[in-house]
C-alpha angles and dihedrals in degrees: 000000000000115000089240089052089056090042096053087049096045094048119013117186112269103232117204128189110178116189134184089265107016144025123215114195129159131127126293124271086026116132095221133027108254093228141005108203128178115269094259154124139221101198106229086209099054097008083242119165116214143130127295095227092043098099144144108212134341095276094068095041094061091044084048093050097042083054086043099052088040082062096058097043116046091022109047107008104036099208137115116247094209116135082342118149103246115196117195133202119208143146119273102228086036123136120289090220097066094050100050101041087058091051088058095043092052106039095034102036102029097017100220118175111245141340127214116209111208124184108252098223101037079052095048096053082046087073087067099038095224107137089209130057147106112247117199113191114199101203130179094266107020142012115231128201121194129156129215133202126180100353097301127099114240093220090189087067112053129121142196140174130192092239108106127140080294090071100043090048093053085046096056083043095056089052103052102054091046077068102053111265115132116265094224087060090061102077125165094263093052098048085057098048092058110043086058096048112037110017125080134170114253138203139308089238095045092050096050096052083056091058093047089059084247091116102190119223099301113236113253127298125255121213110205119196111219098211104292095313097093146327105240113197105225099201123226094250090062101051081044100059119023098102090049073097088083094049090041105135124217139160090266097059098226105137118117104269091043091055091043085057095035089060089035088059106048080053106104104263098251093067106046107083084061093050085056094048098050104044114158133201121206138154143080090282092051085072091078117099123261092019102122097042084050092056086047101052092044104053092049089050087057090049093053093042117022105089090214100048091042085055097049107047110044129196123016117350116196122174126202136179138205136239119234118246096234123341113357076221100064090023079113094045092047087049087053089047093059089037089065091036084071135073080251091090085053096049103028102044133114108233137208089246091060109038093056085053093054106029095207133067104252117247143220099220090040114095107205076062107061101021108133124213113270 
């Protein structure tokens, strides 16, 4: 057997892909990750639990991380960090803080020996092989639209909303207790619950016979027990509606199949009809059922009605959309996990060496960082 294949048995990159609300981490060219844990932190100094990106100043989010990541590690994974690959999957446009704080916290606390940062959404379209998509990500606290062609991510296009499973979780919330139930029975973990088990999203005609004040005959009612406190009746409206939050129109456009149109169009002409052939849902909220008919319905029923979007995309528009391979909520992670499975975490990675060099992780939208030579 070739040494680099020992070596990629004995110590397989670790890949970790932290959202707002979980946190998917397992080892690459693994088909699954091997746990999804909550986003948050027992603090090794009090034994608090609270969430990782709850913090006051730099200094106790990186005390909170390194617990965090300890966690992972010798808890769940049971494995020494030690001069381990580490890939990690982020946003793109997230924060600079985050990823520099977990740099620190790996190469300076467990002294791996190098991280690979991949884009969430470039790494997810890798799991079907296609070059070209767009791939939209429905996370906990925003929705995030960015197209790819070619393999390579058209920055000037993308598009986000603050609608994510949150939002949807505060809706259905807000409409329950309008109906009665007590606010103290609707925890986190309830609301949750709920959302994923009993609400879908339904149909262009029924939705708009909602808005036209013509509610059509509301699907059945659900009772949920909470433990052995009470049984709430969710109604049918509501499981019916909660995710209209995302269609919601408004002067500013901003609902989800404008946005989807809107980064289509600030794409070059030539590659728009494959962006709209290769669209590609992934995220903890594309789980819910009808999601996908309803975009599709609704996109083609812009094209047909709104005057801007006829004008700019002449002939024949058809829109598709992809399966995941897997959950639409680890499609990221998988992508990460066959990131790490490749020579790319060898070439592409950012190493100890380096970073303690630098003493910063090098980024896209910093020049110092992507000047060629002249």
């Amino acid at each position: 057997m070739p040494l680099y294949e020992t070596a990629m048995q004995e110590k397989p990159p670790v890949v970790l892909d932290i959202g707002s609300a979980y946190t998917k981490f397992g080892f690459a060219a693994e088909a699954y990750p091997r746990k999804i844990i909550p986003t948050e932190v027992i603090l090794s100094s009090s034994g608090e639990t609270k969430h990782l990106f709850d913090y006051g100043d730099k200094l106790e989010f990186y005390d909170q991380m390194v617990d965090f990541l300890q966690t992972i590690f010798f808890k769940y994974l049971l494995v020494s960090p030690k001069e381990r690959k580490i890939v990690v999957v982020e946003n793109v446009f997230g924060q600079t803080i985050i990823r520099e704080t977990l740099a620190k916290a790996l190469f300076r606390h467990f002294e791996v020996s190098s991280v690979l940062y991949v884009p969430s959404h470039m790494i997810a379209l890798s799991t079907l092989a296609v070059p070209h998509g767009v791939v939209i990500d429905m996370g906990y606290s925003e929705t995030t639209v960015m197209p790819i062609f070619s393999g390579v991510q058209v920055m000037q296009a993308f598009q986000d909303q603050k609608y994510g499973g949150r939002a949807v979780q505060e809706e259905i919330k807000r409409m329950l207790v309008a109906t009665g139930v007590r606010e103290e029975l609707l925890s986190e973990s309830v609301l949750e619950d709920i959302k994923v088990r009993t609400c879908f999203v339904t149909k262009l005609e029924r939705a708009q016979s909602y808005l036209k004040n013509e509610p059509p005959q509301a699907p059945p009612d659900v009772d949920y027990p909470i433990g052995d406190e009470a049984i709430i009746t969710v109604p049918g409206k509501v499981r019916e509606t909660a995710f209209e939050i995302f269609f919601e129109e408004n002067n500013d456009r901003d609902s989800l199949p404008h946005l989807i149109m809107q980064s289509i169009l600030r794409c070059p002409m030539d590659i728009r009809r494959s962006l709209m052939e290769n669209i590609f849902v992934i995220g903890g909220s594309a789980i819910i059922m009808g999601l996908l008919p309803r975009l599709q319905q609704e996109l083609k029923y812009l094209v047909e009605n709104d005057k801007e979007y006829k004008e700019r995309l002449h002939g024949d528009v058809t829109f598709k959309f992809h399966k995941t391979i897997g959950r639409p909520n680890v499609t990221a992670w998988i992508g990460g996990s066959l990131c790490g499975g490749t020579d790319l975490v060898n070439t592409r990675s950012l190493t100890k060496e380096a970073y303690m060099r630098l003493e910063r992780v090098p980024d896209w939208v910093c020049l110092d960082d992507n000047r060629t030579a002249g």
